[in-house]
N, C-alpha and C positions, 0 to 999 in steps of 0.2 A: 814695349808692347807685349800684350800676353799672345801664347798661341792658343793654336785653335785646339776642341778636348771635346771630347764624347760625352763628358759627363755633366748632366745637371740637372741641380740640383733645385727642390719644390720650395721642401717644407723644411723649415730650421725653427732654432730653439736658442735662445740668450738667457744665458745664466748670468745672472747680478741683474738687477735696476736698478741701476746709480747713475752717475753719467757717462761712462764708455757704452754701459749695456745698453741704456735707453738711446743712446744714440745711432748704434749699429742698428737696434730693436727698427729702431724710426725709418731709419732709411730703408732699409729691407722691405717693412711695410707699407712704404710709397712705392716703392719697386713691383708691386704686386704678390711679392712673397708670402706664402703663410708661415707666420712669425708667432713663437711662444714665449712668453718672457717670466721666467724663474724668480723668486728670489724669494724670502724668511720672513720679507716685513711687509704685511696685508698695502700698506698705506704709499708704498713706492708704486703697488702694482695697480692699484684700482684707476689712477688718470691715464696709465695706458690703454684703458679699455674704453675711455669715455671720460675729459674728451677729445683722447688723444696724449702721446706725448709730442710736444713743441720743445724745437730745436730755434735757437735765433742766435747771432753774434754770426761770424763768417758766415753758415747757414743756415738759412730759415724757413722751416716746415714744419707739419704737425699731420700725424699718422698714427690710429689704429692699431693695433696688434691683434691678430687674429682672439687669442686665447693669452691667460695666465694661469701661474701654478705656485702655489706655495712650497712645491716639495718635488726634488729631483727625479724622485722613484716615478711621479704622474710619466715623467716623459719616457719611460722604460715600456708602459704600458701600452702607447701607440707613437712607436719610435721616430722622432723627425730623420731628415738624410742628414745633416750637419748640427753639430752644438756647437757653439761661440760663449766661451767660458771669458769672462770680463772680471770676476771677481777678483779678492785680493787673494793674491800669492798665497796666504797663511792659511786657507779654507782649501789648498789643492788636494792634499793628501785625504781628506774626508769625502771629497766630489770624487775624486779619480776613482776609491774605494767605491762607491757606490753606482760608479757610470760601466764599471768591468761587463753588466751583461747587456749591456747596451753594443759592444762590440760584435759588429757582422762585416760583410763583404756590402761595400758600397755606402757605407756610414762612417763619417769623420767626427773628429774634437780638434778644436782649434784654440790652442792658448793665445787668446788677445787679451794680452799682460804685459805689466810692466816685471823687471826683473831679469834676472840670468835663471837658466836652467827648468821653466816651470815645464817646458814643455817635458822633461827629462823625466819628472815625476809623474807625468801623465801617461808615460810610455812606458814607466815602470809595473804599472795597472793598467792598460789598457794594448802594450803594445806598440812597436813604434809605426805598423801598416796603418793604425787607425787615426796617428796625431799629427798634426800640421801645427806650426807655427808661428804666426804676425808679429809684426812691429806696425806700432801704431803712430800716425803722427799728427796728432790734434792735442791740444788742451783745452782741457772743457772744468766748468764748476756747475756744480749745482743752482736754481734758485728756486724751486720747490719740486715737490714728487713730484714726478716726470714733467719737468719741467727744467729746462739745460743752456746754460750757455756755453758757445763755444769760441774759447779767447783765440786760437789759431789756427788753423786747418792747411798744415805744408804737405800737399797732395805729392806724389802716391803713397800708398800705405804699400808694405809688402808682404807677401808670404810663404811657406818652402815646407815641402812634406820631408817626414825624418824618412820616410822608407821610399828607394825610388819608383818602389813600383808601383807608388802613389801620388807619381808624378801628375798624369792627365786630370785625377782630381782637384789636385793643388789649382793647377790650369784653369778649372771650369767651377771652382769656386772665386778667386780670382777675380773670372768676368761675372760672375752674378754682382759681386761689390761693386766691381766698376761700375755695370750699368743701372744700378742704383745710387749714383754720386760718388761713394767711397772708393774712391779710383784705387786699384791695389793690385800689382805687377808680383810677377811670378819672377824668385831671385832662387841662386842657388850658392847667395850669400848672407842666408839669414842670421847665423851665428854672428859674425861679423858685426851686423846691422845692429844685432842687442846690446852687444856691448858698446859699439858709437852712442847709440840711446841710453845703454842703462850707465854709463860714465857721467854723459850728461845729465842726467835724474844724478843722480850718487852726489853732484857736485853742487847742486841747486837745492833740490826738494827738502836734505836732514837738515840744512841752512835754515831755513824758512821754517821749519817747522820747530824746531828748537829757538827761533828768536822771535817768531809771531810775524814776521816782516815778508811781505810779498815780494816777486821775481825783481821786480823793478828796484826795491828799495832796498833791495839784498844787491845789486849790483850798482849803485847809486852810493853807497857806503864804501868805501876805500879800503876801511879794513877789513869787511866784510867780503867783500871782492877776492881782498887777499885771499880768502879761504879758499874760494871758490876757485880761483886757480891753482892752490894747493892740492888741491882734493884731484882737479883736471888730472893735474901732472903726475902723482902717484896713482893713479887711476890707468893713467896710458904707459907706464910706466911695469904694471900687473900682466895689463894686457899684451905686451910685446912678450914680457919674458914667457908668455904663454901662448906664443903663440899667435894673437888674433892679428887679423892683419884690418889694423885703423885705417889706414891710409897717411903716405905722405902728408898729407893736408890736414887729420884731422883737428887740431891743435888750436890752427886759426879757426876754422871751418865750427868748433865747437863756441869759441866766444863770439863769434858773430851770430851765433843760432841763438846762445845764451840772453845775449842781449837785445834780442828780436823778440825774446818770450813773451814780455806783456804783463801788464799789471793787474795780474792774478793769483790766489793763494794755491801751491802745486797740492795735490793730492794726500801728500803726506799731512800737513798742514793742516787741510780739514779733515783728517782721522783722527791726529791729536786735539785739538778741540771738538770733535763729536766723542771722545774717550772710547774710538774705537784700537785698535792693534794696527800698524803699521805694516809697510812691509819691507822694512831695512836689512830682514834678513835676506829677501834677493835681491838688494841694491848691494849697499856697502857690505855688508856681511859676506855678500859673493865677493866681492873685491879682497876682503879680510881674505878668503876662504883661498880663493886663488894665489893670493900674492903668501900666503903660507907654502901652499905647494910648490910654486916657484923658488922660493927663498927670498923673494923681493918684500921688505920693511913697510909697514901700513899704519904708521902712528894717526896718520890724520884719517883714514877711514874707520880705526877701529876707535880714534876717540870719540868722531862723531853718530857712531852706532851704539856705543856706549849711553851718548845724552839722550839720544831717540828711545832707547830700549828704557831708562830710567821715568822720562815722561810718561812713557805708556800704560803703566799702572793709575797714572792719574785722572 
């Protein structure tokens, strides 16, 4: 249960329209929120305005968004109180650059991403009073501009401000989610939280997206499987000598999530077939990155960042 916070919050702002953003975008916008939705490509933003983006699979609704914007700098000019950054990982360092005078007393960024560390980049440029960080837990695909399914929805989402004295914010953004559907509890275990998820991602998604093969037929395959627990086990393996604390459980707790996933293609999957840039360098790459610093051996993350990183040019 979240506590109770002084703060809150009107007007927000969703950078990316793809499917995390337009979905956060959605819900918000049903919630009564005045909602602005970012993103580069004219054709993502135009059915949020009309007629609507529609959300269906576990939830099903269709909402409005106040306003869109092609370009970051619009929202500097009449500043929302929260930004909700969805994008991919590999665009942070450009957005963070650009959000620096967006930075005031009573305005957040919140990295809802996948990956280890993005929130770290954000705080490198912005500060760490002004970044909060999520973990998300939905799987969603595409099936036109704003237009989304969603394969699983394992409610709460969670979130945790880097600086404490941005605690009651953390708090009272929290319940705006909440009581807009996206149920999302205030932890002061979010580190922790990324890596349980981004092990998970690390051990499914470069699978999938290097053999073309969905959640389901990537664990339906034997050998295939194998990997998949390969990748698990040196994955928790990084994480311990560093520190994170998994949990006793996480192990099993991970292949029962794994094979609850649903037969859909994870995110990396459709980057590589859209010939866009992945983002393995905060998945596995972090895993590389870490288990170098520890001393702990990563053949099987850094081979499978290798084939990802190889596809991408294509």
């Amino acid at each position: 249960m979240n506590e109770e916070s002084g703060y809150k919050p009107k007007r927000f702002a969703v950078i990316g329209a793809g499917p995390v953003g337009g979905i956060v975008a959605a819900f918000l916008s049903r919630g009564g929120y005045d909602v602005t939705l970012c993103d580069v490509i004219p054709a993502l933003l135009e059915p949020a305005l009309d007629p609507g983006i529609i959300i269906e699979g576990t939830d099903n609704l269709q909402a409005r968004v106040a306003r869109t914007t092609l370009h970051v700098d619009d929202l500097l000019t009449d500043p929302p109180d929260v930004i909700i950054l969805t994008v991919k990982a590999t665009a942070l360092p450009l957005i963070a650059s650009t959000l620096e005078s967006f930075v005031a007393e009573g305005r957040y960024v919140v990295s809802w991403q996948n990956g280890i560390d993005t929130e770290l980049v954000l705080s490198q440029h912005l500060g760490a009073k002004s970044v909060m960080r999520a973990v998300v837990n939905f799987g969603c695909v595409p099936l036109a501009p704003g237009h989304f399914r969603i394969a699983f929805h394992h409610r709460p989402h969670y979130l945790q401000e880097l600086d404490p004295q941005s605690k009651d914010a953390a708090i009272g953004i929290c319940r705006v989610l909440t009581e807009c559907g996206l149920n999302t509890h205030h932890t002061n275990q979010i580190n922790n939280m990324v890596w349980r998820k981004t092990l998970m991602n690390s051990s499914m998604n470069p699978l999938c997206a290097v053999t073309g093969r969905t959640m389901v037929e990537l664990i339906i395959d034997p050998i295939l499987f194998n990997l998949v627990d390969a990748l698990i086990k040196e994955g928790v393996a990084v994480a311990r000598a560093n520190e994170v604390a998994l949990g006793y459980d996480f192990y099993p707790y991970c292949i029962n999530y794994i094979k609850g996933a649903g037969n859909h293609k994870p995110s990396m999957l459709q980057d590589i077939e859209a010939g866009r840039r992945t983002e393995i360098d905060y998945i596995n790459g972090k895993v590389v990155e870490y288990g170098l610093q520890a001393g702990v051996p990563t053949p099987y993350n850094s081979m499978i960042r290798g084939l990802v990183k190889a596809l991408e040019p294509r």
